[in-house]
Backbone bond lengths (Angstrom), bond angles and torsions (degrees), N, CA, C in turn:
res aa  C-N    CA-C-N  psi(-1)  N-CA   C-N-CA  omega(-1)  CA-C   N-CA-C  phi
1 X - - - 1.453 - - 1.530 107.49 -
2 X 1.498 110.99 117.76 1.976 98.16 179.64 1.612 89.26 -112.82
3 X 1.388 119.73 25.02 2.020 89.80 169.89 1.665 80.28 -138.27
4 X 1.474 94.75 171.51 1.407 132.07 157.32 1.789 113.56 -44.56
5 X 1.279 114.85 106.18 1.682 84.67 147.70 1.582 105.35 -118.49
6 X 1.677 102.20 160.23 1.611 110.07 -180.00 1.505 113.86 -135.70
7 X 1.343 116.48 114.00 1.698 120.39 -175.11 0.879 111.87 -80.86
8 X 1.256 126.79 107.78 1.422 134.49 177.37 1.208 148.37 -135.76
9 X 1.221 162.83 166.55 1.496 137.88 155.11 1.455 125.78 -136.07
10 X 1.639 95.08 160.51 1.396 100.81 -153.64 1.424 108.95 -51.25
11 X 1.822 112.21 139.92 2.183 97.91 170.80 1.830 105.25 102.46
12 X 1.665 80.72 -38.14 1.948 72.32 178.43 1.310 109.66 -94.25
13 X 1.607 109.95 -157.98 1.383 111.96 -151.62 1.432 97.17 -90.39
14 X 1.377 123.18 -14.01 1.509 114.39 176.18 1.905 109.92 -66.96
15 X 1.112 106.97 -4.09 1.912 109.55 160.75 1.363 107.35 -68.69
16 X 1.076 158.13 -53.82 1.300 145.09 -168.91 1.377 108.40 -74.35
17 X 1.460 123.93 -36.49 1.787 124.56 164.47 1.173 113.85 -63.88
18 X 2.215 126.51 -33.57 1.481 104.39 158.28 1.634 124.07 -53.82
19 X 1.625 107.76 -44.58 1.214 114.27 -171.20 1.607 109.04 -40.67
20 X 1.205 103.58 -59.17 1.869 113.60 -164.99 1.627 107.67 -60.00
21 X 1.341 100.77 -31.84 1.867 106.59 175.05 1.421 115.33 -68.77
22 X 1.373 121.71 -35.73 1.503 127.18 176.94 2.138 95.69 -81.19
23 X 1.307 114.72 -59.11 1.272 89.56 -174.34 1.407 122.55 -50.08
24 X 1.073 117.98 -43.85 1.472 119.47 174.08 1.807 136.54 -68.42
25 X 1.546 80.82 1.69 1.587 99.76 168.84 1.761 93.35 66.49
26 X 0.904 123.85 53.72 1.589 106.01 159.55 1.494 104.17 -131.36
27 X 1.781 103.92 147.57 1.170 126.15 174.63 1.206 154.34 -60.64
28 X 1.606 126.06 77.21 1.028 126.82 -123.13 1.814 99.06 -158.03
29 X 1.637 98.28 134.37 1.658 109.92 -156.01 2.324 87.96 -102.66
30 X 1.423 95.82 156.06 1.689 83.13 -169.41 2.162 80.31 -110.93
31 X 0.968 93.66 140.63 1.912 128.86 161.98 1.163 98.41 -75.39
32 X 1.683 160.19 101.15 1.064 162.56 144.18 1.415 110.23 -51.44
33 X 1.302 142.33 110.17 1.628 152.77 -173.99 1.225 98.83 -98.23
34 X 1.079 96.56 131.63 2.203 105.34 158.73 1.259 107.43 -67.72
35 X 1.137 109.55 -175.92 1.760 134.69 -170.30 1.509 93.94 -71.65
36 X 1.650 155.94 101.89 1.558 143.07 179.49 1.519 89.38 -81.02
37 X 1.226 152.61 5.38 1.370 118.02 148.80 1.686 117.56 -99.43
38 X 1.176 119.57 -4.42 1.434 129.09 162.32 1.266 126.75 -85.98
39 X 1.209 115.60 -29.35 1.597 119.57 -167.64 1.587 109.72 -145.96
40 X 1.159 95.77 99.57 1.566 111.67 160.10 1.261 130.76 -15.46
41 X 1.512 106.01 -81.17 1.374 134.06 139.40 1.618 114.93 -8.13
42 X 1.060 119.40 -37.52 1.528 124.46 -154.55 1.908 91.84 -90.11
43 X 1.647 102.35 -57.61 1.620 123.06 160.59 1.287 121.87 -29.64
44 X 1.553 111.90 -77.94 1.246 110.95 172.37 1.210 127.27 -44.46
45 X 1.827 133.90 -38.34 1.424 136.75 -174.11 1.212 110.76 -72.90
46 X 1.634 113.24 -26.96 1.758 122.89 -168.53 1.608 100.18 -75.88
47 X 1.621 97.14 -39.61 1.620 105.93 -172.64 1.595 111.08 -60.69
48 X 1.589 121.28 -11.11 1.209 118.75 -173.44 1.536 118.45 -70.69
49 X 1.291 108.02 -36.61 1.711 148.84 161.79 1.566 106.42 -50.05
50 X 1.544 113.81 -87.89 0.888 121.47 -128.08 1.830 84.98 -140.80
51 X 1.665 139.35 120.47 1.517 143.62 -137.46 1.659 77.90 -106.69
52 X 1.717 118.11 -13.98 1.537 91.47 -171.03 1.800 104.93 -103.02
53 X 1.109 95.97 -15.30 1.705 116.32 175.38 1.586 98.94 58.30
54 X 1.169 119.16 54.22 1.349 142.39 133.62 1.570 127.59 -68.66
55 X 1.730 111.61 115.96 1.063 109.97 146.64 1.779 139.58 -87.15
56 X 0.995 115.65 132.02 1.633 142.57 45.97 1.794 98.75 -107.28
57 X 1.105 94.12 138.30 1.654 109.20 154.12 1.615 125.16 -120.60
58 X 1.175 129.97 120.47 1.264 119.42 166.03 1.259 138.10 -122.69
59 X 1.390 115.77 133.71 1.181 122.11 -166.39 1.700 105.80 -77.47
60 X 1.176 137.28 120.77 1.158 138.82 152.13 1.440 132.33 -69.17
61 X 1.409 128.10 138.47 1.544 140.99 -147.53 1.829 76.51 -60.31
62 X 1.068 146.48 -33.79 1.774 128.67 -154.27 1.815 73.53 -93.11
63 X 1.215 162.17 -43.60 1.152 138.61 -145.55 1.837 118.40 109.36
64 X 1.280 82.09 -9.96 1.904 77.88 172.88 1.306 108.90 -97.64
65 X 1.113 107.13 154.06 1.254 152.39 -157.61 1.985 113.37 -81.86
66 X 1.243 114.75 96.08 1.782 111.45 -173.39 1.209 89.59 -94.40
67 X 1.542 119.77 151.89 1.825 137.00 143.97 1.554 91.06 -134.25
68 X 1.427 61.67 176.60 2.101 94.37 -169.25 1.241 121.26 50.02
69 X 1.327 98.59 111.10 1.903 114.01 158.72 1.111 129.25 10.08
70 X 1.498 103.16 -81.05 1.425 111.38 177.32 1.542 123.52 -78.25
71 X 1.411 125.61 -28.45 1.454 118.50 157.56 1.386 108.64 -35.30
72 X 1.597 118.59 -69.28 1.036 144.23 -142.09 1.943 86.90 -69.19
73 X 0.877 138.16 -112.54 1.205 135.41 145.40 1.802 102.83 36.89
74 X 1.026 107.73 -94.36 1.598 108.59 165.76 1.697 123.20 -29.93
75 X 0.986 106.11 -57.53 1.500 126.40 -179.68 1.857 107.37 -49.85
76 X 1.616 90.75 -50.37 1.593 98.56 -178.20 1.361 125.42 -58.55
77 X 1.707 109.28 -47.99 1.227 126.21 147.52 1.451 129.74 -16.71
78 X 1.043 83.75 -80.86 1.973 103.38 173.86 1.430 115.49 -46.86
79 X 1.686 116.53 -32.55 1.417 124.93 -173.15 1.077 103.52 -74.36
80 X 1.337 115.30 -63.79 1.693 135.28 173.97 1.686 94.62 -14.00
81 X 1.512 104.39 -88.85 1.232 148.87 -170.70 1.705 84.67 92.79
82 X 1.358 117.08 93.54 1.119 129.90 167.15 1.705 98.26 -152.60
83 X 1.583 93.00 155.07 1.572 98.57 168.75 2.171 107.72 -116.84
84 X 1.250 97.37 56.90 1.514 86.15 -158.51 1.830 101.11 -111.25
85 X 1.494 82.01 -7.11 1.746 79.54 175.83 1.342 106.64 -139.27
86 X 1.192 122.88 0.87 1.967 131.51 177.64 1.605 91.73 -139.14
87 X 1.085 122.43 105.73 1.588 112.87 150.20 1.609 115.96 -32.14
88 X 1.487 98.64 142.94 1.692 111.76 170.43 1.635 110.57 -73.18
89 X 1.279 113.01 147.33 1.252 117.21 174.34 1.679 100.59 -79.26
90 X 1.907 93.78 135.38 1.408 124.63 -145.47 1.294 113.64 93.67
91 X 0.856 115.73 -64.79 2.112 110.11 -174.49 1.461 107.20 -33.31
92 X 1.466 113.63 126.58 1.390 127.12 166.10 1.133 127.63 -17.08
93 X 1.718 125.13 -66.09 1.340 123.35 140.92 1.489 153.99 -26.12
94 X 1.422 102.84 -38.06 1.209 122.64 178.11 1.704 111.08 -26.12
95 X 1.530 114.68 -62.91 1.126 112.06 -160.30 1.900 115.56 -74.63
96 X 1.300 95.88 -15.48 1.793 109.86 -179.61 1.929 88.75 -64.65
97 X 1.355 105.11 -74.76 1.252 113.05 -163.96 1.417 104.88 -33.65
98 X 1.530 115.81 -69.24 1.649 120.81 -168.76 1.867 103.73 -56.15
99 X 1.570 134.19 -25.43 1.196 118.06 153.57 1.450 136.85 -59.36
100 X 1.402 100.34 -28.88 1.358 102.39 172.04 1.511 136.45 -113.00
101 X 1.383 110.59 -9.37 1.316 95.43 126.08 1.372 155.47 -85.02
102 X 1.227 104.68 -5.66 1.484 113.83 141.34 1.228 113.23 -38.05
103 X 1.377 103.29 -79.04 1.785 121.47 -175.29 1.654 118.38 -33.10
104 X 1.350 123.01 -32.69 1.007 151.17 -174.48 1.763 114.35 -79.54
105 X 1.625 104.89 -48.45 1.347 97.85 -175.57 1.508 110.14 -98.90
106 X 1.269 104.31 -0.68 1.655 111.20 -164.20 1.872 102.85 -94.05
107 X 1.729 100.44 -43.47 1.395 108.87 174.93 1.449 134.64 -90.78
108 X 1.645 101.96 -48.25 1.396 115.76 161.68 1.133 146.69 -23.86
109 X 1.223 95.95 -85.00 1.532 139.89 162.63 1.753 111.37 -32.18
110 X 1.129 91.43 -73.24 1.864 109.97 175.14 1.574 103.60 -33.91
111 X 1.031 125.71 -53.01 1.179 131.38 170.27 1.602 148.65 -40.81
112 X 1.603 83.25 -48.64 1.840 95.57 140.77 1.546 126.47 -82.25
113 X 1.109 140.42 -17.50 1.392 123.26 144.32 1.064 119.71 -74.62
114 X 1.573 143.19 -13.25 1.501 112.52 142.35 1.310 141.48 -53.44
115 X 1.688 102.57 -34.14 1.198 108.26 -171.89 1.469 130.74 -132.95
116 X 1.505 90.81 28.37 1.634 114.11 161.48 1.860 99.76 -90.78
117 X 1.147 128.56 -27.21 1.621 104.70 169.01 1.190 85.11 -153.34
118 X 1.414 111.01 120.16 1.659 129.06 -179.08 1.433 109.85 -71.41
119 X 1.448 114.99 -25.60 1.402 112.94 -165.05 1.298 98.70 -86.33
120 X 0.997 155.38 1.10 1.243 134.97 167.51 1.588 109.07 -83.29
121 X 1.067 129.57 -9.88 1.508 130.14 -173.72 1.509 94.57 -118.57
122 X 1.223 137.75 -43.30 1.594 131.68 179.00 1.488 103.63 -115.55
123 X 1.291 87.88 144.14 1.443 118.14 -177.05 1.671 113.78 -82.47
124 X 1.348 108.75 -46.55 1.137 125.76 -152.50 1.659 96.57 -90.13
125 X 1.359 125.62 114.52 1.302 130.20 -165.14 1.826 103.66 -69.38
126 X 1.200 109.71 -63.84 1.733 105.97 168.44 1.686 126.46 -34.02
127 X 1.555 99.61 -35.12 1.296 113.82 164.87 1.600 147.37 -77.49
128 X 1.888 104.56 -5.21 0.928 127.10 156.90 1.467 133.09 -67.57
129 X 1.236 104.89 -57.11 2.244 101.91 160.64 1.335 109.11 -32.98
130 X 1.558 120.34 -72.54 1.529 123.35 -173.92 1.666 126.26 -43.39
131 X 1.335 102.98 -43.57 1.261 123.25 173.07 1.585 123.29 -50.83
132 X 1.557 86.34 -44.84 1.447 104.19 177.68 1.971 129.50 -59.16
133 X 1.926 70.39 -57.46 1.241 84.43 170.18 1.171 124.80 -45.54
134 X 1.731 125.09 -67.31 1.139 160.02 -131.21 1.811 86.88 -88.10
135 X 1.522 143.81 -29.91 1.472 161.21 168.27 1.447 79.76 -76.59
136 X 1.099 149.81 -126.93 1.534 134.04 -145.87 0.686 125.17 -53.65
137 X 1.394 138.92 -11.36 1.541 139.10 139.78 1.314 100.06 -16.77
138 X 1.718 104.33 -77.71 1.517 121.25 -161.71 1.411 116.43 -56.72
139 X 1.427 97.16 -25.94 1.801 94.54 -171.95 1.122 91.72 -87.15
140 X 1.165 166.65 -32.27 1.361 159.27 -144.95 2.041 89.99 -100.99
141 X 1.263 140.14 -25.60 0.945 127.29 175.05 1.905 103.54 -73.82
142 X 1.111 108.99 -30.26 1.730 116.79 -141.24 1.646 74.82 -86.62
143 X 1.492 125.03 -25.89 1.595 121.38 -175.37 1.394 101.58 -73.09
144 X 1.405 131.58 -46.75 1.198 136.32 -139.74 1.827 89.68 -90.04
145 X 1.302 98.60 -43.52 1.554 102.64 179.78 1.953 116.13 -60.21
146 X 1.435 126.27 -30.17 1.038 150.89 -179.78 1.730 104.42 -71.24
147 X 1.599 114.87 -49.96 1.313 120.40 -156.44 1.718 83.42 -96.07
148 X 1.420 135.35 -12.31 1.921 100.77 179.27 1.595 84.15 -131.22
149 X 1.235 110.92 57.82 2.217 126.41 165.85 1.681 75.01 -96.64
150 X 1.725 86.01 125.34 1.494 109.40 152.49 1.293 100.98 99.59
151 X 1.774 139.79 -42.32 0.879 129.80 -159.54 1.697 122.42 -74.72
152 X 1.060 117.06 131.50 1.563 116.34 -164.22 1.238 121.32 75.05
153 X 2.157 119.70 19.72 1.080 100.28 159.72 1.369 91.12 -141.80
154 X 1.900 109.77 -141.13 1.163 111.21 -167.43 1.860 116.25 -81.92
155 X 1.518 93.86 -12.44 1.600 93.52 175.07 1.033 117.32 -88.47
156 X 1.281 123.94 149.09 1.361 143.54 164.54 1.380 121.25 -59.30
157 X 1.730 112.02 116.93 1.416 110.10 -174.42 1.022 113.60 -32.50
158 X 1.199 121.70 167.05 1.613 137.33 136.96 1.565 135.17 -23.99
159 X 1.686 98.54 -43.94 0.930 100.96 177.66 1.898 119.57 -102.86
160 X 1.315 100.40 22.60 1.301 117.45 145.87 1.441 119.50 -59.32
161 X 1.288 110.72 -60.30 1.365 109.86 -170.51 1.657 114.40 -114.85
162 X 1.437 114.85 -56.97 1.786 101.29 -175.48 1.170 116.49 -49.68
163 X 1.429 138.91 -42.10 1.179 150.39 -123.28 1.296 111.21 -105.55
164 X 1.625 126.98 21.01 1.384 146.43 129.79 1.520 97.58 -42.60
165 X 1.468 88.22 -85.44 1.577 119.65 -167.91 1.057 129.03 -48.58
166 X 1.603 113.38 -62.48 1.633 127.72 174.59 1.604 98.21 -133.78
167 X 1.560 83.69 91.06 1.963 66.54 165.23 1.258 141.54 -97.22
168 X 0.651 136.02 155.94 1.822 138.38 -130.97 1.141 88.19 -90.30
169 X 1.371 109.42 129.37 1.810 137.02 168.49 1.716 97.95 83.22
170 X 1.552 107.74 40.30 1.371 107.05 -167.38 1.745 100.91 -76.91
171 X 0.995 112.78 124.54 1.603 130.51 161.68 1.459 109.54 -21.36
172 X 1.322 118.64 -54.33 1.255 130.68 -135.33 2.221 90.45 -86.64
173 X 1.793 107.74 -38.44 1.328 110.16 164.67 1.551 119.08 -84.73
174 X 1.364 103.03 -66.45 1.390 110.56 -155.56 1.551 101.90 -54.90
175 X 1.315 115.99 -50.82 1.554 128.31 -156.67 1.681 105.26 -77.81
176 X 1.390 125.60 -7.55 1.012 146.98 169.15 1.450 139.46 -40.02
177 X 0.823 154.11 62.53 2.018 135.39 -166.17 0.961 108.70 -122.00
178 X 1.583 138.75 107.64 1.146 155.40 165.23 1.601 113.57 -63.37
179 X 1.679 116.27 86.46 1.415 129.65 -162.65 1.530 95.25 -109.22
């Protein structure tokens, strides 16, 4: 295998791992995924890849197997050997960025698998709207809290550093709901 492949679909988070593969010019074929809360089918094929059938997954030119965002993200970096979308370790920034994308995949994120299908976490069907709600509530705070980090003190916004990568109030997550 000498390219990349990456299973993904359009809207989800495997868009910002195409993005970083085209900026960085590397060669790489896209895995198109079905809907995994609509189609089974879509599950099972991802599961062949990847046991959690999470997108983004990427296959690397040796055959192993990448998950998660921010690994993945990192990884790309390092391949590159560019600092044009992850600061180099040492760069001033460095440590904002690695908090917040952290911050991002650790808090964010979580949020749409609660509340992209409620029923898997609540039982109680009346109790699913609220739930829902009450999860984008939160994510929409955890955004707002992410997009004014740094401002009026000694750290450097946000959009110092993620906002190569993921930029804050990005369309492609926040504005998102996989129904």
């Amino acid at each position: 295998m000498s390219n990349y492949k990456l299973w993904g679909r359009a809207g989800w988070g495997s868009t910002l791992v195409e993005a970083q593969l085209v900026w960085y010019g590397l060669p790489f074929s896209f895995e198109p995924v079905g809907d995994l809360f609509k189609e089974p089918d879509a599950r099972a094929k991802l599961e062949t890849v990847n046991p959690l059938a999470q997108v983004p997954t990427l296959i690397l030119p040796n055959g192993e197997v990448m998950s998660e965002s921010a690994a993945i993200t990192l990884l790309l970096a390092d391949i590159a050997s560019t600092d044009s979308l992850v600061p180099k370790p040492g760069a001033p920034e460095r440590a904002a960025f690695l908090r917040w994308l952290v911050f991002i995949v650790a808090n964010i994120y979580p949020t749409f698998t609660y509340a992209d299908d409620p029923a898997r976490f609540v039982s109680i069907n009346a109790a699913r709207d609220p739930f829902r709600a009450a999860t984008d509530a939160y994510a929409q705070r955890l955004w707002r809290q992410a997009e004014t980090a740094g401002h009026g003190s000694a750290l450097p916004p946000l959009s110092a550093g993620l906002e190569c990568v993921i930029p804050p109030r990005t369309e492609i997550l926040s504005d998102t709901r996989r129904r």
